[in-house]
N, C-alpha and C positions, 0 to 999 in steps of 0.2 A: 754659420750653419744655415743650411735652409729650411723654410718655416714648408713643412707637409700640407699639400694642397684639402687633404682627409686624412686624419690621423686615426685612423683604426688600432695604431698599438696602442695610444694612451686608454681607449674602451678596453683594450683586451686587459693591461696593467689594471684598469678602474675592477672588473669582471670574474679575473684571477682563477683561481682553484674550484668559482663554481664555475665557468666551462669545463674545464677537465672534468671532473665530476660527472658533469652531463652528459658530454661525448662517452666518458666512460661507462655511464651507466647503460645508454645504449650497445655499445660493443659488447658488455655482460652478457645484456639480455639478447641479442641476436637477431631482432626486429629490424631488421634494417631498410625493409621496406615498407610501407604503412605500420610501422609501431607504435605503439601507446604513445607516443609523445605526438604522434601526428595529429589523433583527433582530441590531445589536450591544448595543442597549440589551436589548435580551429575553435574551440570553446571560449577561451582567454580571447583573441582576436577577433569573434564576434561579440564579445561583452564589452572588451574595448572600445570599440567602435559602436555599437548599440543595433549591429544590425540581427537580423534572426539566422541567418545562416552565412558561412564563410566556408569553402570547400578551397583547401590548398592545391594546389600543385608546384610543376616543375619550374617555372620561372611566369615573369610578368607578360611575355609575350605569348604564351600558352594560356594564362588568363586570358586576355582578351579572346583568343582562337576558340578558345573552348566555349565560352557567351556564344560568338560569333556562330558556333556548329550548333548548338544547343536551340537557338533560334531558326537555323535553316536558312542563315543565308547562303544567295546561289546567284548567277551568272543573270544579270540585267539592275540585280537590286544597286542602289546608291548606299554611300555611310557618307556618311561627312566628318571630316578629320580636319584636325588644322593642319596648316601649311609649315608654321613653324613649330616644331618638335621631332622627338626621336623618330626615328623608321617604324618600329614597333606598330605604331597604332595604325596605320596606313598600309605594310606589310601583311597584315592579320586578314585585312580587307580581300585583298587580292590571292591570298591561298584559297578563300571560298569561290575564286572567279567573280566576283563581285568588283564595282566601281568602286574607288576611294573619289571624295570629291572635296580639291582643297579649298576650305576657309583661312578669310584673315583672320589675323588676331588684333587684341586691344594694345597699341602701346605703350602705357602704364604698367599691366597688369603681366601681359606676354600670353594673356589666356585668350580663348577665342570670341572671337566680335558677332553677337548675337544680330546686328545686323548687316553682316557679312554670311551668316546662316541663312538667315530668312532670304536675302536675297537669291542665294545657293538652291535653296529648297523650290523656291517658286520658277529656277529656269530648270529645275531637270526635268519634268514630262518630256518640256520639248526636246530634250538629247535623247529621249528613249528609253530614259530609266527609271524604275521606282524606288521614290523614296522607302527607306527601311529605318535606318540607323542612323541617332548622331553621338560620336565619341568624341563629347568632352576634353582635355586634357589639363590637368592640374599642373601648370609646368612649375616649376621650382621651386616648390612648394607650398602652393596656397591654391584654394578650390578656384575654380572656373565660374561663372556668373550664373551660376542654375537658377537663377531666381526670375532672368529671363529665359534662359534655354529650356529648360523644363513646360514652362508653356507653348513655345514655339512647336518642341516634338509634340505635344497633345494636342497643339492645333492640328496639326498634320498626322496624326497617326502615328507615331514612330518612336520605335523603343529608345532610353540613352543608356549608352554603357559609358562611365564615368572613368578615365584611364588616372588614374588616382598612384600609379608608379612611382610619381616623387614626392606625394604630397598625404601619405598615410598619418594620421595623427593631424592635421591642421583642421579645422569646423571654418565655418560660416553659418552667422546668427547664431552658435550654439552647438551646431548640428557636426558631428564627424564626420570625414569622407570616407566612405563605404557603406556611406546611407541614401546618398544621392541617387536620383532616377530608379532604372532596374533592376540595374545591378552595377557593381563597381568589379574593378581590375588593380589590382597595386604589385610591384615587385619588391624582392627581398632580395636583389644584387646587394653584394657585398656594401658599394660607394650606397645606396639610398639609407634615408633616416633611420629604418628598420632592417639593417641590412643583416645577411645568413654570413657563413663562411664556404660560398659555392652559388649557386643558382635556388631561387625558389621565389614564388609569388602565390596568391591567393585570391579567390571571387569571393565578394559579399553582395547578398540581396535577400531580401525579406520574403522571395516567389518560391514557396516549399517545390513546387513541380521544376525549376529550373533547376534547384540546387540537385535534385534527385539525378536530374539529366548529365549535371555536371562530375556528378563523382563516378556518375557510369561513362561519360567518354573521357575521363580522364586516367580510366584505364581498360582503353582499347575498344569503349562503348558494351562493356561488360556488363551482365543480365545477373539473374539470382545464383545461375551456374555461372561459375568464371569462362570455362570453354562454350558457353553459349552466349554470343557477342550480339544484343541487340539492335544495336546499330552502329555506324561506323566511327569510330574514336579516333585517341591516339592514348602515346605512352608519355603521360603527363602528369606521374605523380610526382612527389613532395618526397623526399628522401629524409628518414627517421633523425638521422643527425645535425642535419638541418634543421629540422624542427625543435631539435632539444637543444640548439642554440640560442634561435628565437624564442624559445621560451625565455632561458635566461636574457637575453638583451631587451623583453616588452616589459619585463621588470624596471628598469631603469630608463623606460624611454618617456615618461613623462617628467624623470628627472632632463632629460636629453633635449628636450623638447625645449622647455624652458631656459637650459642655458643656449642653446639656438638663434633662442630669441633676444637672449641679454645679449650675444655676438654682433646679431642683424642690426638693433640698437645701437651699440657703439660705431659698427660700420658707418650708419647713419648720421651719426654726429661727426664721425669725423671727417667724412668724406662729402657731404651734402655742398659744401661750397665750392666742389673742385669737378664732381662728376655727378652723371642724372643716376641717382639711388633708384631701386626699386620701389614700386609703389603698393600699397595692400588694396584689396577691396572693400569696402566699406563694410564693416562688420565681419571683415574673417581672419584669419590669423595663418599663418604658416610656421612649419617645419623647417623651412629654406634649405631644400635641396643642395639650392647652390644662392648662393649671392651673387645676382647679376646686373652690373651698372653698364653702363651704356656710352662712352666713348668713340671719338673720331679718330681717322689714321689709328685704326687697332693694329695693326702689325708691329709698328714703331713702337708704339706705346707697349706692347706685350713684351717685346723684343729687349726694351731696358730695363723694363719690371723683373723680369726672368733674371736680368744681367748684377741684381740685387739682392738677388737670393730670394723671390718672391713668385711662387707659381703661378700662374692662371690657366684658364681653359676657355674655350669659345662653343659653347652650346647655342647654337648649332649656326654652323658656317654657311649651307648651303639651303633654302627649301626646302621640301619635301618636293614639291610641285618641280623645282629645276632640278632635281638628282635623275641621274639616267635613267634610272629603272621604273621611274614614276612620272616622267614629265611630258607623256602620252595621255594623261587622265584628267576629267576637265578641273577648273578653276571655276570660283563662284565669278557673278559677269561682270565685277569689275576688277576680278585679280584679287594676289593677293599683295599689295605695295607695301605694307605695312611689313608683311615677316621679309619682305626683300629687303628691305631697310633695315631690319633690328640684323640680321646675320650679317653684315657688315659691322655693326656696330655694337655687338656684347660681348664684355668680357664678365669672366664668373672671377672671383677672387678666392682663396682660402676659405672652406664653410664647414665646422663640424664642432660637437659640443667642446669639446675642449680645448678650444681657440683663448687664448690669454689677453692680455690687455697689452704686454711688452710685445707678444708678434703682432695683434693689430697696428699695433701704433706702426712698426715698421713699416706693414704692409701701408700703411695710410702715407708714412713720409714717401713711400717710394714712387707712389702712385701721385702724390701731390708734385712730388718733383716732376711730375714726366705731363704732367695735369694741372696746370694755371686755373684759376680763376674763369681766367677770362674763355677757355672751351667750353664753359655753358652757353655762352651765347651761340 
C-alpha cells in the first residue's frame, strides 16, 4: 500500500464527532457568513500566536493582497520577494501594479539571504523605483532570519510583511510567527500545518489602524454602513465553517506540532548519511510544512522512489524570477544562483503528524536504495 504523502484522514479519524459537531453547529445557527465562530477563531489565533490582532479572511493569498492595499501600494513601488517560493507572494505584488523584485535565498535554510536583500535594495533607485516592502517568506516551515531583515527594512524605511503560509506555529528565540515585523500573512489550505477543509487564511499585527483597515477591505472596503464602501476592497472574507473547523484543529495543533518534530527527527537520523537534510536556524524551530532534502539527478531518483510506493513532491521546480509571467521583473545584481540550484535539486518527502516509524523506515530504505553514501559528496 502506499504510504500518503499528507494524511488528512488519520486528523479527521484523530478529530471525529467533534467536527461534525462543529460544522453542525454552524448550519443550525445559519451564520454562514461572518458567524460567531469567525471572530472566535481570530481571538484564539491571536492569543496563539501572541500577537494583538488577527483579521481572517478568504485564503493566504488575499492576506498578503489585503496588507499590500491597506498600505497603498501602487505602480513604481518595489517589494522584495524571494526568488525561490510559491507564486503567492510575488503575485500579490503585481495586482497592486507594483514591482516584485527577486532575492536569493540561503541554502541551508531555503529562506531569504539578507545579503541578497540589501544588495537588492541598494540597486533599485537606479531602476526607477522606490523601495516599499520586503516579504519574508517562512518556507517550509521555519521563520526567515528577521533578526537581520528587520534591521535591514528599518534602515531603509520599509514595512515587512512576513508570508508565514507554511510556517504558522514555528518561533525563533521564543517568539511565534505572526509576530514578526508589521504584520504577518499565513494560509489555512487544506495541506498547511493549520489547514481548513476549503480555502482560508488570516493577518496578524499589533498596528490597531491596519487591522481596522483590514476588516473594511476585506469586505469590499466596507464603512460603518455596509452600502457605503469607503474605500476600495475586495470579497475576502473567512467563511463560518471554516472557521469552526479551525477551531477545532488549533486545539490539537500544539499536540501536531510536536509530533512534526518527532517526524523531522527521525527523518534526520535516518537519512543524514545518504542525503543533505534540512537545516534549522539557529534558535528556531519549525512546523515543517514539508521535509525537504536535497538530492542530484531528481527525476531519476523521484522516479524509483514513487515506483516503491513512496510519494514525493518538488517545491518548487522553477523560480519565480524564470516563470513566464514573472521573468520581466528585475533580480537583485547578482541573481538569484542559489534558488536556481535548489529547484533542481529538492525533493520534499512524506510530512505530517501522523507519520509512524514503520512508513519512515520505508521511506528511508527506499530512498537509501536509490541514494549511496557516497551522493553527498
Amino acid at each position: 500500500m502506499s504510504i500518503p504523502f499528507i494524511d488528512l484522514k488519520a486528523q479527521r479519524r484523530r478529530l471525529g464527532k467533534r467536527i461534525d459537531e462543529a460544522i453542525l453547529r454552524v448550519v443550525d445557527h445559519g451564520a454562514y457568513i461572518m458567524g460567531p465562530e469567525v471572530k472566535e477563531l481570530e481571538a484564539k489565533l491571536a492569543q496563539f500566536c501572541g500577537a494583538r490582532h488577527c483579521v481572517s479572511c478568504a485564503n493566504g493569498t488575499d492576506a498578503l493582497g489585503l496588507v499590500l492595499m491597506a498600505w497603498g501600494i501602487r505602480p513604481g513601488d518595489a517589494v522584495y520577494v524571494p526568488a525561490f517560493t510559491f507564486v503567492s507572494t510575488a503575485e500579490v505584488v503585481a495586482w497592486m501594479g507594483a514591482t516584485p523584485v527577486f532575492v536569493d535565498v540561503l541554502e541551508g535554510t531555503f529562506n531569504m539571504d539578507p545579503e541578497s536583500l540589501q544588495a537588492a535594495i541598494d540597486a533599485t533607485p537606479g531602476l526607477g523605483f522606490t523601495p516599499r516592502v520586503v516579504i519574508p517568506v517562512d518556507l517550509f516551515g521555519q521563520p526567515a532570519d528577521y533578526r537581520k531583515i528587520l534591521p535591514i527594512a528599518e534602515q531603509h524605511g520599509l514595512r515587512v510583511l512576513a508570508d508565514a503560509a507554511q510556517s504558522f506555529g514555528a518561533t525563533l528565540d521564543g517568539q511565534r510567527t505572526g509576530t514578526f515585523g508589521d504584520a504577518t500573512a499565513t494560509s489555512f489550505f487544506p495541506a498547511k500545518p493549520l489547514g481548513c477543509y476549503g480555502d482560508g487564511g488570516a493577518v496578524f499585527t499589533d498596528d490597531d489602524e491596519l487591522a481596522e483597515k483590514l476588516k473594511s477591505l476585506r469586505v469590499h472596503g466596507q464603512g460603518n454602513n455596509k452600502y457605503d464602501n469607503v474605500r476600495i476592497g475586495m470579497n475576502g472574507r473567512l467563511d463560518t465553517i471554516q472557521a469552526a473547523v479551525l477551531i477545532e484543529k488549533l486545539a490539537i495543533f500544539p499536540d501536531e506540532i510536536e509530533a512534526r518534530n518527532c517526524a523531522a527527527t527521525r527523518y534526520g537520523e535516518l537519512l543524514r548519511d545518504s542525503v543533505r537534510v534540512p537545516a534549522l536556524i539557529d534558535g528556531g524551530t519549525s512546523v515543517w510544512a514539508q521535509y525537504t532534502v536535497k538530492v542530484d539527478d531528481r527525476d531519476k531518483v523521484q522516479e524509483r522512489i514513487k515506483a516503491q510506493g513512496v510519494p514525493t513532491a518538488v517545491y518548487y521546480p522553477i523560480p519565480l524570477s524564470r516563470q513566464t509571467g514573472y521573468q520581466h521583473f528585475s533580480n537583485a545584481p547578482s541573481g538569484v544562483p542559489v534558488s536556481e540550484s535548489l529547484s533542481k535539486r529538492v525533493l520534499s518527502l512524506p510530512m505530517h503528524p501522523y507519520l509512524d516509524i514503520d512508513q519512515q523506515s520505508k521511506i528511508a530504505v527506499a530512498v537509501k536504495k536509490m541514494l549511496p553514501t557516497a551522493s553527498l559528496s
